[in-house]
N, C-alpha and C positions, 0 to 999 in steps of 0.2 A: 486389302483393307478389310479388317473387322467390321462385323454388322451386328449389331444388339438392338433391340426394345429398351423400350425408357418410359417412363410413368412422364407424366405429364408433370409441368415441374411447380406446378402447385401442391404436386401429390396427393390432388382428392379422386382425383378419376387417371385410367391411362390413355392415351391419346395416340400409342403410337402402336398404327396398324401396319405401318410400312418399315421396311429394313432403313429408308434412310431418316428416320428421323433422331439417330444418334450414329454419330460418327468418332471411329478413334483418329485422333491426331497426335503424330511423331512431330515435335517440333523439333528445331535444330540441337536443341540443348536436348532431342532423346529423351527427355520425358514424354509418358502419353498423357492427354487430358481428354475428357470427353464435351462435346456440346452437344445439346438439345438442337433439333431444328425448329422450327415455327408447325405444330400441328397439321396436318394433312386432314386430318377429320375432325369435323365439329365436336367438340368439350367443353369442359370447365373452361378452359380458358378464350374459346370463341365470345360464349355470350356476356361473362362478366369482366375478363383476363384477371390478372393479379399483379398484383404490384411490384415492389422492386426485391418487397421479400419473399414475394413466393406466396403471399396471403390472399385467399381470395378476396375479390373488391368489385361493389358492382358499374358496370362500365359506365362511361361518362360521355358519350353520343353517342346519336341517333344510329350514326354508320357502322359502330358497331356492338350495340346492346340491342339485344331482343324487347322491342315492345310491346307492351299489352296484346293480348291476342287480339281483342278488340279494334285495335289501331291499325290503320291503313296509313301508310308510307309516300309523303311530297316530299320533290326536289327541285327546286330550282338553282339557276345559275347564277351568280351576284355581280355586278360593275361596280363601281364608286368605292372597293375596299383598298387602302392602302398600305396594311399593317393587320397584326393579329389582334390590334386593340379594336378596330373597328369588326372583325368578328364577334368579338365578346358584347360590341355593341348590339349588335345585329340579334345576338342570342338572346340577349339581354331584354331587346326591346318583343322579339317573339313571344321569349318564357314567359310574358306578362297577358298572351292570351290565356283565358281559362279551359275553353277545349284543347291545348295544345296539351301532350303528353309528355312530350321530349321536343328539343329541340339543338343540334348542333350544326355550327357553320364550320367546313371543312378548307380551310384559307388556301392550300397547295391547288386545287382545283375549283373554287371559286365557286363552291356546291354548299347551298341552305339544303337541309333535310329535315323533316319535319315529322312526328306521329301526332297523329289526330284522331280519334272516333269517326269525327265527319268531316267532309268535305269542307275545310277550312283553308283555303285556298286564296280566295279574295280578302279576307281578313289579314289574313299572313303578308300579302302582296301592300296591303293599302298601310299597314303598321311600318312594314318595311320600307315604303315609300315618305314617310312623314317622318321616319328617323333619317333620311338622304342617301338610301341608298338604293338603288334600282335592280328586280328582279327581274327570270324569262324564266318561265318553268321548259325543265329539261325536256319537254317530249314536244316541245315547239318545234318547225321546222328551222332548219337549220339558216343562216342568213347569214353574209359576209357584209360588215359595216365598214364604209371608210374610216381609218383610221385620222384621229383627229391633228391638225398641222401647227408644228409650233407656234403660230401666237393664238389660236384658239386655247394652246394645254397652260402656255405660260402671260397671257395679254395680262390677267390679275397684277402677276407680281411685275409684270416690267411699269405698267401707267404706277405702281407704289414706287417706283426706285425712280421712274421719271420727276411724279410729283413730288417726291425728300430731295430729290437734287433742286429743282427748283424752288423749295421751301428755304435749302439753304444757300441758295445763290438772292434771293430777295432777303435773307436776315441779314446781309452786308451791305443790302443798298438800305432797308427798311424793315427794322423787326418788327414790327407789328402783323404788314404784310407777310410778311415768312411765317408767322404764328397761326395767322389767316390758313397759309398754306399747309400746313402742317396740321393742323385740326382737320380742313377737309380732307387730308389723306388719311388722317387716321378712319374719319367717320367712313369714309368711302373703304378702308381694307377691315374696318372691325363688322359693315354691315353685314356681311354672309356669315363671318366664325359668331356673331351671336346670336343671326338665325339661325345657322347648326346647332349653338350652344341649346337654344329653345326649343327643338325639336327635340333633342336626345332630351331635355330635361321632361319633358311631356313622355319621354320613353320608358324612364326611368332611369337614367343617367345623369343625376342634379351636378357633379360633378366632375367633367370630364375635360377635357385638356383644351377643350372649345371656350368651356366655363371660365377657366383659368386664364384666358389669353384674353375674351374680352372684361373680363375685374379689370385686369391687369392695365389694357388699351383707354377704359374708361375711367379706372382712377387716375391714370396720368392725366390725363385732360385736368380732372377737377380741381388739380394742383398743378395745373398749367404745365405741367412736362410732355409737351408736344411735342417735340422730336424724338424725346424716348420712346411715346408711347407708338408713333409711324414706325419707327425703325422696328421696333417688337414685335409687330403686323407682320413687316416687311420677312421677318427672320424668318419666322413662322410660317407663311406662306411660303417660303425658299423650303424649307426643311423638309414641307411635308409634299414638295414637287419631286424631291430628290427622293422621298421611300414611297411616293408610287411611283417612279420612273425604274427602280430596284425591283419590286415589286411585281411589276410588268414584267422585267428581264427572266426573274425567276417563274412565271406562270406560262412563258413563253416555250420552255423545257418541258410542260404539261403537254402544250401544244405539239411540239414533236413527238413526242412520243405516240399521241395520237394520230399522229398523219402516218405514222409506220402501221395501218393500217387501213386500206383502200374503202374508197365508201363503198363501192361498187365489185360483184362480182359476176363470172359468165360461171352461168349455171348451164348442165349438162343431161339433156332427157333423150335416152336415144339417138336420132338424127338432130336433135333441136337444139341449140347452144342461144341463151338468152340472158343478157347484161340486168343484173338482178339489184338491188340494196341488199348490202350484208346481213342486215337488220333481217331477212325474210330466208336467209341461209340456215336449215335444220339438218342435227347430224341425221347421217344417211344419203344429201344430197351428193353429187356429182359436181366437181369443178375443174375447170382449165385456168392452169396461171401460164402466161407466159414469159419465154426469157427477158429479166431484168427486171419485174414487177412481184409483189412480195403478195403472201398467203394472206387471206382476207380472216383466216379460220383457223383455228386449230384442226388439222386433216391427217387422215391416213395416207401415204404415197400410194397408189393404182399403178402408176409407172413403174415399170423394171426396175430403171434406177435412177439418179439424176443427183445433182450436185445439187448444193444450197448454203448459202453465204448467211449462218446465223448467228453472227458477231453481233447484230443488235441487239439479240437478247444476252448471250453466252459473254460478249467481250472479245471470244477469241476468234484473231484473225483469218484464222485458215477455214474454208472453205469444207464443210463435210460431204462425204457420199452417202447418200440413204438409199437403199434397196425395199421393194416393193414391200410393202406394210409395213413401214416403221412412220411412226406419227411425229409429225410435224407441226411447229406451235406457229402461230401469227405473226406476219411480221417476217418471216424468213425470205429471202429472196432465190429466188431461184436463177444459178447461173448461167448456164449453158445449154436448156430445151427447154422446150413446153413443157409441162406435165401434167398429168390426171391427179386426181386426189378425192377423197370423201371427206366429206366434212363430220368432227365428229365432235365438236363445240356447239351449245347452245347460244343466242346471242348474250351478248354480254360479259361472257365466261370465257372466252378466250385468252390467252396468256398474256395479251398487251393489256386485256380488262383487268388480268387478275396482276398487273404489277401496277396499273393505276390506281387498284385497290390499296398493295402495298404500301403506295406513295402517301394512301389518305389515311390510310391506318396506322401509316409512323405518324402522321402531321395531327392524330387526335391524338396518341398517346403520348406525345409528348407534350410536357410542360411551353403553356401559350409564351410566347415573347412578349414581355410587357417592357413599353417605353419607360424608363425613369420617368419624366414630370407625367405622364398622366398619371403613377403611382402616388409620386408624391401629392399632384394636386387635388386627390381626393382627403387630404389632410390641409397640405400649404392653404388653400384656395379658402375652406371655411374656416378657421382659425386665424387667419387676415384677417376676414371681412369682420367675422366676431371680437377679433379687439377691437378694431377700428370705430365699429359701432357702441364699446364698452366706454371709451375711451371717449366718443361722441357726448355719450349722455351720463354716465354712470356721476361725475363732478357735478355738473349743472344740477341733475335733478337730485342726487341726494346730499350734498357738499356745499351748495348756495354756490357755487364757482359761474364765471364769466362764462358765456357760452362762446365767444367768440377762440380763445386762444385756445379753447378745449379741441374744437371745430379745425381750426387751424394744426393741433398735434394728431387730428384724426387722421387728416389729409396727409401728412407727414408719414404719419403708421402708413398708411396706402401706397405711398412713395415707396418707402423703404419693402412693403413685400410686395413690391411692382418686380413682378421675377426675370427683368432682362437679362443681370448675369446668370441665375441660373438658366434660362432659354440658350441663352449660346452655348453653355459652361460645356456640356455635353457633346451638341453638335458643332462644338468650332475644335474639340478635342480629336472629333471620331470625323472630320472632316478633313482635318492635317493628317491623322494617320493612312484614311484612305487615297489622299495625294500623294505620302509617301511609299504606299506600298504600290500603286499604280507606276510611279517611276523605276520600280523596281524588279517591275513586270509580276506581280501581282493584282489579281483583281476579289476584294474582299464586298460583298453586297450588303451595305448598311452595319449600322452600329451593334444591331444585337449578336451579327456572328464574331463581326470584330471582336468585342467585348469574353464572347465565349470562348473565344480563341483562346485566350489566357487563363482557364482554367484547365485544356487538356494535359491530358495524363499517358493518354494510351493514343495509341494512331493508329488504323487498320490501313493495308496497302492492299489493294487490287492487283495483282500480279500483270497482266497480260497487258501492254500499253502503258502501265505506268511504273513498275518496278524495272519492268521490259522496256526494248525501243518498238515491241507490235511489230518487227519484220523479220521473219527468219533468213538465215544466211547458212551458206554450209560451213559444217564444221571439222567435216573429215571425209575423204575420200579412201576406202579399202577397196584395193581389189582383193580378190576370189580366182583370178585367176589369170593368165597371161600377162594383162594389158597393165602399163605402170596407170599412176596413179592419172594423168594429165590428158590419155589417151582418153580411159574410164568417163573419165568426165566431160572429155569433148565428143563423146558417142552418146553421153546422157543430153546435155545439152540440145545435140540436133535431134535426140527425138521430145525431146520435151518443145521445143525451139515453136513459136508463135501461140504455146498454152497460155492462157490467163489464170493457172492456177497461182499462189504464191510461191506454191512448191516449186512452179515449176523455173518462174518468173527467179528464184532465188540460184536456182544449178543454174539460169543462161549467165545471168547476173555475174557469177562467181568465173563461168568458162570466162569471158566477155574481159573481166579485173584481170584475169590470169596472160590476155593476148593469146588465145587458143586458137588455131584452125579449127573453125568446127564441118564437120567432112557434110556434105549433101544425105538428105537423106528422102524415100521415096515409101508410099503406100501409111502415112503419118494418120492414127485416127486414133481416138482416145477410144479407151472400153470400160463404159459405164460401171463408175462402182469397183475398178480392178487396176485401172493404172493409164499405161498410154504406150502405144507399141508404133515399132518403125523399120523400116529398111535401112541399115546404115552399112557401106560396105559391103553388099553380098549378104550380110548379115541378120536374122531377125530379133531387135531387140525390145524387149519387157520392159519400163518401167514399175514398179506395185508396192505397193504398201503390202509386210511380211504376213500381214494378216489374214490375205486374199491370196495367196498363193499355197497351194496343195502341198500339205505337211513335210511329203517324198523329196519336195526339191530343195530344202534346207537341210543339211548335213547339223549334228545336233552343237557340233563345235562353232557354225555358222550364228545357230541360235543361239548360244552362249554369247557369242560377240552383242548382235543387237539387241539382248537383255542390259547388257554394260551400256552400252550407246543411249540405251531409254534410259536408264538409272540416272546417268548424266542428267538426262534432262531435254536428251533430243529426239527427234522424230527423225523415225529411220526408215528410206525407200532402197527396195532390192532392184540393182541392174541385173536383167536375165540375158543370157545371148545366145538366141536356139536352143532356149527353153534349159539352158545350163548358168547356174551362178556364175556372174562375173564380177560382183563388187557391192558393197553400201556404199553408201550416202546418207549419212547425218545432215539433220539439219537443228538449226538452235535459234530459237527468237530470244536474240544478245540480251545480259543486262543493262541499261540506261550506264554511261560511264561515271557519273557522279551519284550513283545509286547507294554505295560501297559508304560513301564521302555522309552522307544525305544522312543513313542511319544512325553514324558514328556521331553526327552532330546531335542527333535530339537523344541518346543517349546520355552524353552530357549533362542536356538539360532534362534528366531525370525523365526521360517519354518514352514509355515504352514502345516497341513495334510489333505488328505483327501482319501477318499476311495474309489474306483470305483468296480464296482461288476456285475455281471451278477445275481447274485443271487435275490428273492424277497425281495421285502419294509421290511418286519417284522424282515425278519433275517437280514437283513443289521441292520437295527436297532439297535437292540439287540446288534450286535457287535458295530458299530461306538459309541452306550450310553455306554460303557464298557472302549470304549478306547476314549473317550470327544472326539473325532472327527467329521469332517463333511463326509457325504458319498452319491451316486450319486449310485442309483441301478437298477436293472432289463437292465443294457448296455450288447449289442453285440459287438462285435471285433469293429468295423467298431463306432460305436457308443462312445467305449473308446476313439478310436482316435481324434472323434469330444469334446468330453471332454477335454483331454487335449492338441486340438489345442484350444479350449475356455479358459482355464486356460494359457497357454503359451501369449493370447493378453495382460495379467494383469503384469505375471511375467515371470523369468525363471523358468522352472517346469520340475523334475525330476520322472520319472515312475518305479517304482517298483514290478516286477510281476515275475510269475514262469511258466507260460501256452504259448503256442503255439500262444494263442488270444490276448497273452498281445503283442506280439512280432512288430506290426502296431503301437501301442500306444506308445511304446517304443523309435521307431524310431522317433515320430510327437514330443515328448520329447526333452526338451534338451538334457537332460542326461535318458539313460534306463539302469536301475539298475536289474540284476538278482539273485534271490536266487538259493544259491547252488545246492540247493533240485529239484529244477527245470527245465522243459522239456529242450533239447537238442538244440533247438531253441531258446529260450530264453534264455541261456547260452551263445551259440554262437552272437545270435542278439544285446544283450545288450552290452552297452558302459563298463559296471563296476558289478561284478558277486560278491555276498557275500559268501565266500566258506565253511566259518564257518558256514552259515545256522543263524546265527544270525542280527537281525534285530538292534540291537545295532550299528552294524559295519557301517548303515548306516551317523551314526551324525562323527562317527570319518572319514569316507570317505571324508564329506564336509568339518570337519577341518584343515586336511590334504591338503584338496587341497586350502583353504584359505593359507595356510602357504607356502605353493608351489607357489603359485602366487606371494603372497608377495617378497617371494626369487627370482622367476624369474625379479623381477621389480628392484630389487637390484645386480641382476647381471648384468641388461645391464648398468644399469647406472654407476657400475664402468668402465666396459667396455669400455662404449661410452667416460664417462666421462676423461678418463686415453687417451684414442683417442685424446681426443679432445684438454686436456692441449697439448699434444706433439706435435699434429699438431702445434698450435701458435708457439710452443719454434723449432721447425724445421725453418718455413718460418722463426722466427728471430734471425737463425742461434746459437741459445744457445744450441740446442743441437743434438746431429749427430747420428747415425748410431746404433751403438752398444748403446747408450741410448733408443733408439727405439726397438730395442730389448730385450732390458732389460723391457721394459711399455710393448709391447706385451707379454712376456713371463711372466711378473708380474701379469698381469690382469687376464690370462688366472688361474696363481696358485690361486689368488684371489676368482676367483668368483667358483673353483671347491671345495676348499676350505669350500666356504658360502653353495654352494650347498650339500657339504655331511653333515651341520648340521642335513638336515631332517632327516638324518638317525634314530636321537636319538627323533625324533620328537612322544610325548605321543599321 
C-alpha cells in the first residue's frame, strides 16, 4: 500500500501529519481512488468542519465548535427525549437563556452540553425541567434506576382505548351517555399534551406537535365530534409510545458499547495490587487484567506476550498476538493469561471514549430527523386557527352578516383542519411497512430511517461478518514434504486439538468433517506470540504463523507459495516437523453464500456497492474481485466514518456492518444497517437490523421503503386534498357540518385503507 499526505480537504490548512491519513485503493474494477481519513490532529476542520463542499463553515454544537475562551463547558444527561424533535426542543428552550453561549443536545447519547461564562447550571436545569424534560448532570454519581413496568409506561393509552370502547358500547344503548363518554376521554387524554403544549409554548415553541394535537382534540368537542377528537388522542399517544420505545432500543447500543469498558481497575505499586475507578487511572500507571476481562485503558503490553480478542473494536474475528510493547486500546479482551500493561490513556480518551465521540459527532453533523406533522404543524396549526377566526368575525363585523351560521361555518373550518387523516396518514403507512418488513425478518427502527431508506444510492459493506460468514475454515492443505495431504492435517489437528484459538478451532473442525484418526499427542503447550508445538508420533511439531518463524527455514519457492495463498485472501499457518517444513494450511473466513446474489440485486436497482474493511489490500481484493465490487481497505473506526462522510458528499449512503467499529460509520450514514449476527452495539446503534442474517434482505428493505414513501405521499394528498375541496364548499356555504364530518372521517378511512396495502407488499 501507498502512503501519501493530503491537505485537509477544505484546503485551508494541512492536517495530515500521519502516513494514514490518505489511503490509495485498488478497487475490483483496478481503478485507484484515493480517500481522505478523518484528521488525526486538530485543524480547520476540528473546530468549525466544513460542509459538503469542502467550504469552511462555522460548527453547529457545543461538542464540537470551540467556545469562547471565556466559556466553561456543562453537561448533562437528558430522559423524557423521544425523538430528534424533542432535542431541538430542549435547544430551543436553553438557547433562550441570555448567558448561554451555545448550546446542543446530542440525541445518540442523551448528552445537553452547554457553554456559559458562569455557572448556569440551575438555570439550565430548572428551563429544562418546565419544558418536560428531566436532566442529571454528567459528574453525578453513577445510579441504576428500576426500569419502569408496562402499565406504568403504557396505563395513559390503555384507560383511552378502554374509555372509546366503552363510549361506543353506551352510543348503541344511549347516545347521549356515549357523548358523555367520550368528551371525558377526550378531556382526560388532551389534559397532559396541552400542558406539554403550555410549557413548550412558555419555551418558545408556540407551535409544536403538542399545539397541534390539542387545537385539534378541542376543536372537535366545540363541534361535537367526540369520537374523533378521543380517537386522535388515542393515535397520538400510541405513536409516540412506539418512537420512544425505538428510541430506547437505539440508545441501548450506547449502553453497550459502554459496558465494553470496566468501571473498575487493579492498579499495580510494587507488592501492592489495589481495585481502583478507571476514572483515577493515569498513563504511566501499572495494571493487571485477567483472562476473559477486557482493558479498562488504552495500554502498552509489560508482558512478553499474550493473545487478545479485539473484534470489538476491529470487527475481525480472529484473535491477535501482541508482544511486549505494542499498545493496546480499551475494550480488548484478553484470552488466555494475566497480563501487565501500562496505561497510556488519559481519562476519557481512551479508544471506547474516542468512538463514543465518533457516534456524537456523526449524530451532530448530521441533518436532525424532523417528523412530518411537527413540520407541518408549524404552518397547518396557525393558518387553521387564523381562518377559522376570520371566518368567525370578519361577516358579522364588517358585512352586517348573522353571527350565528358565520360561527357555525367557523366550527366547520375547525372540523375540517381537525388533522385525523393527516395524524394516521403517515404513521398507519410507516406502520404496515414496518409489520411487513418484520415478517420478513427485517427489523427497521421507526419511520425516519424507513423513509430514508428510499433514497439510497450508494451502500457501504463491512467485510468481516457481513460480506463474510465471521468463521474461517480451511482452505487448502500443502504438503512440503512426505506426508499426503490427510496425514498433514491430522498431525495439525492433534497438536492444535483442545486450542480456543479460531485458527485452531477451524484445522480440528476440518480434521473432525474429514473422519480423520487423529494420532495422540504428548508435551502440547502453546508459545506465546509464535504458534503451538506437540509431540506427535516421536515427532516434534511447530505450528506458526510464517511471520514468526526465522527467514532460513522457508525455502524462497515456499514463500512464493504463501504470498499466492495471502493474495487469495487466506491466512496462512506453517506445519514444521523437527524444525523441517512439512506443509501449509490456508485458512479463509468464507463469503456469506447469497453474498454474490445480494450485490447483483441492488445493481439492478441502480445501488452502488462498495466495501470498507480494516482488513489488508490482498484480502480485500480477493473478496471485492469475487463480488465485482469496489472496496476501500486497511480503514480504522474513525477512518470508515471519513469514508462514508466522503461517499455521503456524492449520494445518500447506507452502512452495513456487524462490529462495534462499524457503529461511528453507521451513524455518519444515512441509514446504518445491522446484521443479525452482529455485536450488541451495532444492533442497537443501527437504523435497520437484518435478523434473518441474510444479506438479501437488504434490496427488499430499500423496496420497501420506496413503496412506503410513495404511499405516504398519497396519503396526504388525499388528505390534504379532501381538506381542501371542503374548505371552498364551507366558505360557499354548499356544504355544512356533518358533511365535514363525513370528508374527515372519510379521508382518514381512505388513507388507512391505502396504508395497509403495504401489508401484502413482495
Amino acid at each position: 500500500m501507498h502512503l501519501h499526505s493530503s491537505d485537509c480537504r477544505c484546503g485551508h490548512c494541512t492536517a495530515a501529519k500521519s502516513p494514514r491519513n490518505t489511503f490509495v485503493i485498488r478497487p475490483a474494477s483496478g481503478k485507484i481512488t484515493t480517500i481522505s481519513a478523518m484528521p488525526s490532529e486538530p485543524g480547520c476542520c476540528r473546530g468549525g468542519g466544513c460542509d459538503s463542499a469542502g467550504v469552511s463553515k462555522p460548527a453547529e454544537n457545543a461538542d464540537t465548535a470551540d467556545a469562547p475562551e471565556s466559556a466553561q463547558r456543562y453537561s448533562w444527561f437528558i430522559s423524557g427525549m423521544d425523538c430528534p424533535a424533542c432535542a431541538r426542543k430542549i435547544e430551543t428552550a436553553v438557547g433562550q437563556i441570555p448567558a448561554v453561549s451555545q448550546a446542543s443536545v446530542l440525541f445518540a447519547t442523551e448528552k445537553l452540553v452547554v457553554s456559559a461564562p458562569d455557572d448556569i447550571r440551575a438555570e439550565v436545569e430548572a428551563t429544562v425541567s418546565a419544558a418536560g424534560f428531566k436532566l442529571k448532570r454528567s459528574d453525578a454519581p453513577k445510579e441504576t434506576a428500576a426500569a419502569p413496568g408496562f402499565w406504568q409506561e403504557n396505563r395513559t393509552i390503555i384507560l383511552l382505548a378502554v374509555m372509546m370502547l366503552a363510549g361506543w358500547l353506551l352510543m348503541q344503548v344511549d347516545e347521549r351517555a356515549g357523548q358523555i363518554v367520550f368528551v371525558m376521554t377526550t378531556l382526560a387524554g388532551v389534559w397532559p399534551i396541552a400542558r406539554a403544549a403550555l410549557r413548550l409554548m412558555r419555551a418558545g415553541n408556540p407551535f409544536a406537535i403538542e399545539t397541534l394535537m390539542s387545537v385539534a382534540a378541542i376543536g372537535a368537542l366545540f363541534i361535537g365530534a367526540t369520537s374523533e377528537a378521543a380517537m386522535v388522542l388515542l393515535l397520538f399517544l400510541l405513536g409516540e409510545r412506539l418512537e420512544a420505545f425505538a428510541a430506547g432500543r437505539a440508545r441501548r447500543g450506547v449502553t453497550a458499547l459502554m459496558a465494553l469498558q470496566p468501571e473498575e481497575a487493579v492498579r499495580v505499586s510494587g507488592n501492592v495490587r489495589e481495585t481502583v475507578p478507571i476514572g483515577t487511572l493515569r498513563p504511566g500507571d501499572i495494571i493487571e487484567v485477567a483472562p476473559g476481562a477486557r482493558l479498562p485503558a488504552d495500554a502498552k503490553l509489560i508482558t512478553a506476550s499474550a493473545s487478545f480478542d479485539e473484534s470489538a473494536l476491529t470487527g475481525e474475528s480472529v484473535p491477535v498476538d501482541r508482544q511486549q510493547g505494542e499498545t493496546l486500546a480499551a475494550g480488548s479482551l484478553s484470552v488466555d493469561r494475566q497480563v501487565r500493561l501500562e496505561v497510556i490513556s488519559q481519562p476519557g480518551e481512551s479508544a471506547i471514549d474516542r468512538i463514543l465521540h465518533l457516534i456524537e459527532e456523526a449524530e451532530s453533523h448530521r441533518a436532525p430527523v424532523e417528523r412530518f406533522l411537527d413540520r407541518f404543524s408549524r404552518i397547518y396549526t396557525p393558518v387553521i386557527m387564523a381562518i377559522a377566526l376570520l371566518v368567525a368575525i370578519i361577516p358579522p363585523l364588517f358585512f352586517a352578516a348573522a353571527w350565528q351560521p358565520w360561527i357555525y361555518k367557523s366550527l366547520t373550518l375547525l372540523l375540517i383542519g381537525c388533522p385525523c387523516a393527516l395524524v394516521i396518514s403517515t404513521p398507519a403507512a410507516i406502520t404496515s411497512a414496518l409489520a411487513a418488513a418484520t415478517r420478513r425478518g427485517a427489523l427497521i427502527k421507526g419511520g425516519a430511517a424507513l423513509e430514508s431508506l428510499s433514497a439510497i444510492s450508494i451502500i457501504a459493506f463491512d467485510k468481516t461478518g457481513t460480506l463474510t460468514e465471521g468463521k474461517p475454515q480451511v482452505t487448502a492443505v500443502i504438503p512440503l514434504a512426505d506426508d499426503d495431504e490427510r496425514t498433514l492435517l491430522a498431525k495439525a489437528a492433534a497438536t492444535e486439538s483442545g486450542s480456543s484459538h479460531p485458527l485452531a478451532r477451524a484445522i480440528v473442525a476440518r480434521a473432525a468433517a474429514l473422519q480423520l484418526e487423529i494420532p495422540p499427542v504428548t508435551g502440547q503447550r502453546a508459545l506465546a506470540g509464535s504458534g503451538v508445538e506437540g509431540i506427535v508420533g516421536g515427532h516434534k511439531l511447530l505450528i506458526s504463523a510464517p511471520a514468526r518463524l526465522e527467514k532460513h527455514l522457508l525455502s524462497d519457492r515456499q514463500r512464493d507459495q504463501i504470498v499466492q495463498l495471502e493474495s487469495a485472501g487466506n491466512t496462512v499457518v506453517v506445519v514444521l516437523e523437527n524444525e523441517r517444513p512439512a506443509g501449509l494450511i490456508a485458512l479463509r473466513d468464507t463469503l456469506r453464500p447469497e453474498a454474490l446474489a445480494a450485490i447483483s440485486e441492488l445493481k439492478t436497482m441502480n445501488i452502488q456497492s462498495v466495501m470498507l474493511t480494516g482488513d489488508n489490500v490482498r484480502a480485500a481484493a480477493a473478496i471485492a474481485s469475487e463480488l465485482k465490487m469496489d472496496y476501500r481497505a486497511g480503514l480504522l473506526p474513525a477512518e470508515k466514518v471519513a469514508a462514508v462522510a466522503d461517499l455521503r458528499k456524492h449520494a445518500a449512503v447506507a452502512m452495513v456492518g456487524d462490529g462495534i467499529n462499524d457503529a461511528p460509520a453507521m451513524k455518519t450514514a444515512t441509514v446504518g444497517i445491522a446484521m443479525g449476527s452482529g455485536s450488541d452495539v451495532a444492533l442497537e446503534t443501527a437504523d435497520a437490523a437484518l435478523t434473518h442474517n441474510r444479506l438479501g434482505g437488504v434490496a427488499s428493505m430499500i423496496r420497501l421503503s420506496r413503496a412506503t414513501h410513495a404511499n405516504i405521499r398519497q396519503n396526504i394528498t388525499i388528505a390534504l386534498g379532501l381538506k381542501g375541496i371542503f374548505l371552498v364548499t364551507t366558505l360557499a356555504g354548499i356544504t355544512g357540518l356533518w358533511l365535514a364530518v363525513l370528508a374527515d372521517s372519510g379521508a382518514t378511512a381512505l388513507v388507512t385503507a391505502n396504508a395497509l396495502r403495504l401489508l401484502r407488499k413482495k
